[in-house]
C-alpha positions in Angstrom: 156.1 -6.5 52.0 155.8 -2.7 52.2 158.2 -1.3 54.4 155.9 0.0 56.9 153.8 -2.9 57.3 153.1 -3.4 61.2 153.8 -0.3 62.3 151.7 1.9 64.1 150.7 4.8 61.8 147.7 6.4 63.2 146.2 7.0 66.6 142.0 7.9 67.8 140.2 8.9 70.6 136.3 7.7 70.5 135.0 9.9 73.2 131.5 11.2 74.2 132.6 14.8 74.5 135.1 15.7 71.8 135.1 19.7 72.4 136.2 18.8 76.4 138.8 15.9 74.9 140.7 19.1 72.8 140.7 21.2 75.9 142.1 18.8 78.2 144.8 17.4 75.7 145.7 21.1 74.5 146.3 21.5 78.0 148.3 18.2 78.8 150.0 17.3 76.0 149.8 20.3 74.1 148.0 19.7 71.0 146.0 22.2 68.8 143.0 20.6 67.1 140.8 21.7 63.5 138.4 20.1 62.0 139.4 17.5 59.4 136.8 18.9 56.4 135.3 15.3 56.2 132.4 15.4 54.2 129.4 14.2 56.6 131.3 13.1 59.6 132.4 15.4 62.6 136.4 14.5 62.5 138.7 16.4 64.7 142.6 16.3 63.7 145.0 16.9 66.5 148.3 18.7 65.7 151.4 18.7 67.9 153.1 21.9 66.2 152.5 21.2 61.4 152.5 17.4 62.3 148.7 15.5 62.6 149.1 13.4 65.6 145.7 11.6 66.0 141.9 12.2 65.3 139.2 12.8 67.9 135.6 11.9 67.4 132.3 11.2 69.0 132.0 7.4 70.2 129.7 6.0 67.2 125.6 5.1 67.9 126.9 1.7 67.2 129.9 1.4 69.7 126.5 0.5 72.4 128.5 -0.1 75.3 131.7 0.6 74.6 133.9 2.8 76.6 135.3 5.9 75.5 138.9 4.6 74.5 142.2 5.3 72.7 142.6 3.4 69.4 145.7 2.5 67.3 146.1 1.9 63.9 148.4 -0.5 62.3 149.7 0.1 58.4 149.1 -2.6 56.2 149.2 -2.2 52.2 147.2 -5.5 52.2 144.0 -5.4 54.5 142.2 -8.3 53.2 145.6 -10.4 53.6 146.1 -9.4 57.2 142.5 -10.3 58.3 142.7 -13.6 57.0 146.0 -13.9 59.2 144.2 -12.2 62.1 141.8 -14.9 62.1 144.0 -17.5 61.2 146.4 -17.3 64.5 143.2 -16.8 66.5 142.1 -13.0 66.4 138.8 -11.7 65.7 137.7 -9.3 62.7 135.1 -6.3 64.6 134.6 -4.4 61.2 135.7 -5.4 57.7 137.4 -3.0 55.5 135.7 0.3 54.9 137.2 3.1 52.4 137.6 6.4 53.8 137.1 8.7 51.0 140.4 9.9 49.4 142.5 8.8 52.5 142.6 4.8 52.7 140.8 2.0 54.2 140.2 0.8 57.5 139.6 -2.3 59.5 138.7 -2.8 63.2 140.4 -6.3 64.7 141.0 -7.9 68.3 143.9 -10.3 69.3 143.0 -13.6 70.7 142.3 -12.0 73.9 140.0 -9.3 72.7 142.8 -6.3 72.8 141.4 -4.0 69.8 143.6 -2.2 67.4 142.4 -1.2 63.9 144.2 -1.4 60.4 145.2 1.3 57.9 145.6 1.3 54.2 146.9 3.4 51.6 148.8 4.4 48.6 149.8 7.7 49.8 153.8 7.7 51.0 153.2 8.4 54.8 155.0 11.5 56.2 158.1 10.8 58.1 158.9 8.9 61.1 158.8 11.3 63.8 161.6 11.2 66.6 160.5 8.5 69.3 160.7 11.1 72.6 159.6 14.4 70.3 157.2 15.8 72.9 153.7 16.0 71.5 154.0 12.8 69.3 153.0 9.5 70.6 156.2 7.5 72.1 155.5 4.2 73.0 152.7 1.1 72.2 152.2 -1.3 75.1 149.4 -4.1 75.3 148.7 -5.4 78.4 148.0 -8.8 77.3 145.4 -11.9 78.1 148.9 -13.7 78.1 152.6 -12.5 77.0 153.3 -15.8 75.0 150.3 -16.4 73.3 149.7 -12.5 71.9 153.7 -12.6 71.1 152.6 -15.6 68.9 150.0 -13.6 67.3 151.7 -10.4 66.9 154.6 -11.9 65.9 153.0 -13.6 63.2 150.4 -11.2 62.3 152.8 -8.3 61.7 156.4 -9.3 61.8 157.3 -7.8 65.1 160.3 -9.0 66.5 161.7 -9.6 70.5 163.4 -6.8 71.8 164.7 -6.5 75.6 163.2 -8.6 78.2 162.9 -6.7 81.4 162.4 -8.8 84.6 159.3 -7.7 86.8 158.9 -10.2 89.3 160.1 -8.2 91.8 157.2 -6.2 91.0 154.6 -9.3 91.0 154.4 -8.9 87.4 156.6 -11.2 85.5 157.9 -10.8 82.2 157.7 -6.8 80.3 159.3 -8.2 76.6 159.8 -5.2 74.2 158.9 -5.1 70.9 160.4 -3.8 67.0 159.0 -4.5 64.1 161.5 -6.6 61.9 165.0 -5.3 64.1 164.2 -1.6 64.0 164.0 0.5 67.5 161.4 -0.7 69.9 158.6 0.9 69.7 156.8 -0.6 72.8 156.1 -3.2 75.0 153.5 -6.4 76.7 153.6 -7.9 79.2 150.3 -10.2 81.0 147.9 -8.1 82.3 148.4 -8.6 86.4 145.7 -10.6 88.1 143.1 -9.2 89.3 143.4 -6.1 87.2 139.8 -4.1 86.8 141.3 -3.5 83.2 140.4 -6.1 80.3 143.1 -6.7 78.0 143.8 -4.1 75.8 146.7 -1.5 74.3 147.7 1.5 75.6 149.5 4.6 74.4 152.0 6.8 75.4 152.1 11.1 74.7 155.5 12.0 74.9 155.6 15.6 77.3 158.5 17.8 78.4 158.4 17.2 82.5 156.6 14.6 83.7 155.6 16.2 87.2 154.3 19.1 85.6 151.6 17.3 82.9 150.6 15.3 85.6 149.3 18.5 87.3 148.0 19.5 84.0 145.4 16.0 83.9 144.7 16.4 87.5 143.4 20.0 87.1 142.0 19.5 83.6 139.8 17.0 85.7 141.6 13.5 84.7 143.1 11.2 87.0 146.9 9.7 87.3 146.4 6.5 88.4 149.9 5.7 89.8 153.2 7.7 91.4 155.5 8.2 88.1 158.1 5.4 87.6 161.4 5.4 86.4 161.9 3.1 83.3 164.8 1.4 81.6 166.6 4.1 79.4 165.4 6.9 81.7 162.3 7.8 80.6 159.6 8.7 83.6 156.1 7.6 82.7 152.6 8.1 84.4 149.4 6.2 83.6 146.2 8.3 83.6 142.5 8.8 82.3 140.7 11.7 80.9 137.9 13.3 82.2 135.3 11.3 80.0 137.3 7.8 81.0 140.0 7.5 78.2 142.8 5.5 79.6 146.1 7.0 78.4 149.5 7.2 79.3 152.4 10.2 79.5 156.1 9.9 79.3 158.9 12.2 79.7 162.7 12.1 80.0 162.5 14.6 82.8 160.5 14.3 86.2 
């Protein structure tokens, strides 16, 4: 098994205005954007600092009804393999593999609940890990989930993760939040069963690490987004806000510092 197999390596906004997404994530999370030099498609790379962070792009003719949404990819050197698993403990496959030219191959998947996430392939050695809390990069993975224990089932199975801390949210009204590694590394996020009577379907959800927390939350507000709760304290420290852009993207911000 390669050694990055079921870890996140890759990140995508589908959005119907992609020249208003770079201005409001410059803005927010600090990003500079250039095109990608794709030959016949419109790709936009985001850059925190030399380091490509994600890709922006124009919600496809054939996404119909779909939102405009955040996407993660997950590495696998052997796509075919990890389909036929995906289907096997219940998933669904939304789009079988597709080369893109010179880079690698992708596939689009859903858990048993319908939470999408997409698969990567190559042969190129990736660049480096970056630091979990190095502000720009992306610095935490959280599904809320149809139902904790089944998608740990899946997951666990699909991609090797492994249980990290349990935190207790009852208190809360919201049961169990189980972390997540993949095979005994650091966590690298987090489910939990999506609350009833949440206007959300299942889905994933990613965080963009930030320097203060009070003052990117200023930044979405007046780049026309929305925060959708008070910030939070969270075990470790870190301070996190969920928001949406101004075209509907959900996303989430985190910081070590209000």
């Amino acid at each position: 098994m390669h050694k990055d197999y079921g870890k996140f390596c890759w990140y995508e906004l589908m959005t119907p205005d992609v020249a208003a997404a770079e201005r409001f994530y410059a803005s927010v999370v600090g990003w500079s954007t250039r095109d990608s030099g794709m030959e016949g498609m419109n790709y936009t790379l985001a850059y925190s600092g030399e380091n490509q962070v994600a890709g922006l792009m124009s919600l496809p003719d054939e996404a119909g009804e779909m939102p405009p949404m955040w996407m993660g990819y997950i590495f696998t050197d052997t796509i075919e393999d990890t389909l036929a698993d995906i289907t096997e403990n219940g998933g669904k496959v939304h789009r079988q593999p597709q080369d893109i030219p010179g880079i690698g191959r992708f596939a689009v998947a859903a858990d048993p609940h319908g939470a999408i996430f997409s698969l990567f392939s190559t042969e190129d050695e990736g660049p480096p890990e970056p630091g979990m809390m190095e502000a720009g990069r992306i610095g935490w993975h959280e599904l809320m989930a149809g139902d904790l224990d089944e998608a740990w089932t899946f997951y666990s199975k699909t991609f090797g993760w492994t249980k990290d801390m349990a935190v207790d949210m009852a208190d809360a009204g919201m049961g169990t939040y189980q972390t997540f590694a993949v095979r005994g590394g650091n966590a690298i996020g987090g489910m939990m069963t999506n609350p009833p009577g949440s206007p959300m379907p299942p889905a994933w959800g990613y965080y963009f690490v930030v320097e203060g927390l009070d003052a990117a939350g200023k930044r979405v507000t007046d780049g026309g987004g929305q925060v959708m709760m008070e910030p939070m304290e969270v075990p470790g420290g870190a301070w996190i806000i969920n928001c949406a852009d101004p075209q509907g993207a959900y996303f989430s911000l985190v910081a070590m510092h209000r």
